[in-house]
N, C-alpha and C positions, 0 to 999 in steps of 0.2 A: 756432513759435520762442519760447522761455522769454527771459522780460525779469525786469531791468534785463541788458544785455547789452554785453559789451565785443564791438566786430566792428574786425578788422585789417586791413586793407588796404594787404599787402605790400610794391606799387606793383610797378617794375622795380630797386628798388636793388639796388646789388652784395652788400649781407645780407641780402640775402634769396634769394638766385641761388645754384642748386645747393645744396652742400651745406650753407652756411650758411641756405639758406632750409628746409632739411628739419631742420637741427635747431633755428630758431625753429619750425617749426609743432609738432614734436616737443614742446618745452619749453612750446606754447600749451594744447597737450591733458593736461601733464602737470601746468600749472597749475589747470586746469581741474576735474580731478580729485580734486586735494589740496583745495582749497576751494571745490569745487560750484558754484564762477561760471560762466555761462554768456560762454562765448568763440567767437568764428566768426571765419572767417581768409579772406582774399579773396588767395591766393597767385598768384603771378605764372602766366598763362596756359598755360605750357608744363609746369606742376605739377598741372594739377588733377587728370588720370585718377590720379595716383600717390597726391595727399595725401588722394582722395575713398576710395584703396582701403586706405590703411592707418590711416589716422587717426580716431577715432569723434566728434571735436567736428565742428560744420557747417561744409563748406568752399562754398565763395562764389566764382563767378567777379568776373573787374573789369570786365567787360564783354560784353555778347552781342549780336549783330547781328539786326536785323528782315530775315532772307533765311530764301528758303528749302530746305530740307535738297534736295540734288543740286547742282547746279552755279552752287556758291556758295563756290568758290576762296577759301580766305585767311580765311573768314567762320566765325564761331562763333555756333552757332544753340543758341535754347534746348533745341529736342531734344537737343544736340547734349551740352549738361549735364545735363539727366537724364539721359542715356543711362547715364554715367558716375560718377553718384551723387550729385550736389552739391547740397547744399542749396537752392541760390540764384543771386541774381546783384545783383551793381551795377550800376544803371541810369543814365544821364546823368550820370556822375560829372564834377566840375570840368573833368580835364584829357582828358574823350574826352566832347563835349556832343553829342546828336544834337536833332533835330528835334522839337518835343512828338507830332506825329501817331506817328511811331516810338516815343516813351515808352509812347502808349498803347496798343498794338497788342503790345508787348513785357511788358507790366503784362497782358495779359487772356491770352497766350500761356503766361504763365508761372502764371497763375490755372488754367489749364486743365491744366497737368502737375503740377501741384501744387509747385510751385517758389518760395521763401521771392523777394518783388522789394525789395529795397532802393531805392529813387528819390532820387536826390540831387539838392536843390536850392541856390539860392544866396542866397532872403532867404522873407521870410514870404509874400511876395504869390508868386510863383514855387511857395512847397511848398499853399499855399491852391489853385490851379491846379493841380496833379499831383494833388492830393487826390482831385480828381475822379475821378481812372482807378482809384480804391479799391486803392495799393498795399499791401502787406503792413505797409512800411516810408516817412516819408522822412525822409532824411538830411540835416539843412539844416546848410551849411557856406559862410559869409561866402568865396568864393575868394582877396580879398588877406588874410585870416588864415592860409590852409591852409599848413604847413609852416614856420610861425614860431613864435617864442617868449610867444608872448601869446593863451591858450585867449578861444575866442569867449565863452565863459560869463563870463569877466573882459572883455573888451573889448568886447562886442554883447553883454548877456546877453539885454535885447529881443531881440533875434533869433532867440534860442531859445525866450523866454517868447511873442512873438507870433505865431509858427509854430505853436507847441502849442496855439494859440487860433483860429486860422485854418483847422489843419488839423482840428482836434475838431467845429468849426461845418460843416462838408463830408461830412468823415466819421469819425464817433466812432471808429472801429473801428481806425483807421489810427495804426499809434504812431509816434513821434516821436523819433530820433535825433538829435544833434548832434556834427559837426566843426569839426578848423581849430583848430590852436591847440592840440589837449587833450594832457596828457602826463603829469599825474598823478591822484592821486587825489581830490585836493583838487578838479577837473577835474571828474571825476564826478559827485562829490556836488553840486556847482553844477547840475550837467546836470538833475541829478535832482531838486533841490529846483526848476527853473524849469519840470518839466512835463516834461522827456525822458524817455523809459525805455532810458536807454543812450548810448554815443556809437561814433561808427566814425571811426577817427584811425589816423596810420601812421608818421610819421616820428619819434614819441615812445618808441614801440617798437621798431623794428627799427633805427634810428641809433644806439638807445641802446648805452651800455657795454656797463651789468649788465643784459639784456635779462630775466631773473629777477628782478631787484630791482624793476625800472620795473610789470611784470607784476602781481607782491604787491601792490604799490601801489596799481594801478587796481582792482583788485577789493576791495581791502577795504572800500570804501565804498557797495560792489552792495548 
């Protein structure tokens, strides 16, 4: 996965559901293109086989379950995303936490199909600890930030700069994303001068008006 990188994450909003969510991912790839920013899109669960088969920027589940593949009702397995083309997946994200023994077992699953893991944590000491399981990805995102008006880069920027320290001392290899908060460009480039290579945010994008205008934004400082 090519960095500095903008990653989406849909969530369940009503702009993002059905038709308004196929022409934001639509408009993600189309941005994409026009100015070579690397952009990945974590679309709402009941979108991925569709947005993996038409779309060529990386689509991302928001979550995958540690079961496995047969009689495992209701559960979304990582075979279950490669099968159908996805890049990747969100791992332990804010609002669906599972157990760390599941991160790590989820984190080596997806090592093994060759599957991009995003790991989402909630402070430095937390993504220092997932380090361990050598994700691809983590995604350190302060929880009372996430979905406000105030980018963790401006309000915790420690916590982006001591996560990028914490996780480099574990394992170099492993980049570092940040959320919660981000919404423009200005956003980024904070992200990026404290050590991140990229941030993964949602409700700055898809709530937005001019989901085009917000779009230009974030990437012109990749």
């Amino acid at each position: 996965m090519k960095t500095p990188i903008i990653a989406i994450n849909m969530k369940t909003y009503e702009q993002s559901c059905g038709e308004a969510g196929i022409n934001l991912a639509s408009l993600c790839q189309e941005i994409a293109e026009e100015t070579g920013a690397n952009i990945a899109i974590a679309p709402q669960q009941t979108d991925l086989a569709l947005f993996s088969i038409d779309l060529d920027i990386p689509i991302f589940a928001q979550h995958i379950d540690n079961a496995k593949q047969g009689s495992s009702t209701g559960r979304i397995t990582p075979e279950n995303i490669w099968t159908i083309g996805c890049a990747g997946s969100l791992i332990n994200h804010s609002e669906y936490r599972i157990e760390a023994e599941d991160v790590r077992v989820l984190v080596q699953k997806c090592r093994n199909l060759a599957l991009t893991s995003i790991v989402c944590t909630k402070d430095a000491v937390e993504s220092r600890a997932y380090a361990e399981f050598k994700p691809d990805f983590i995604a350190v995102e302060p929880p009372e930030l996430i979905g406000g008006d105030i980018s963790v880069t401006s309000a915790k920027p420690e916590v982006v700069s001591d996560s990028v320290k914490e996780v480099k001392e574990v394992a170099p290899d492993v980049k570092v994303l940040c959320g919660a908060g981000v919404k423009n460009g200005q956003d980024v480039k904070m992200a990026i001068e404290l050590g991140a290579e990229g941030v993964l945010l949602a409700s700055g994008v898809v709530k937005a008006d001019d989901q085009r205008a917000v779009l230009l934004d974030l990437v012109s400082e990749l």
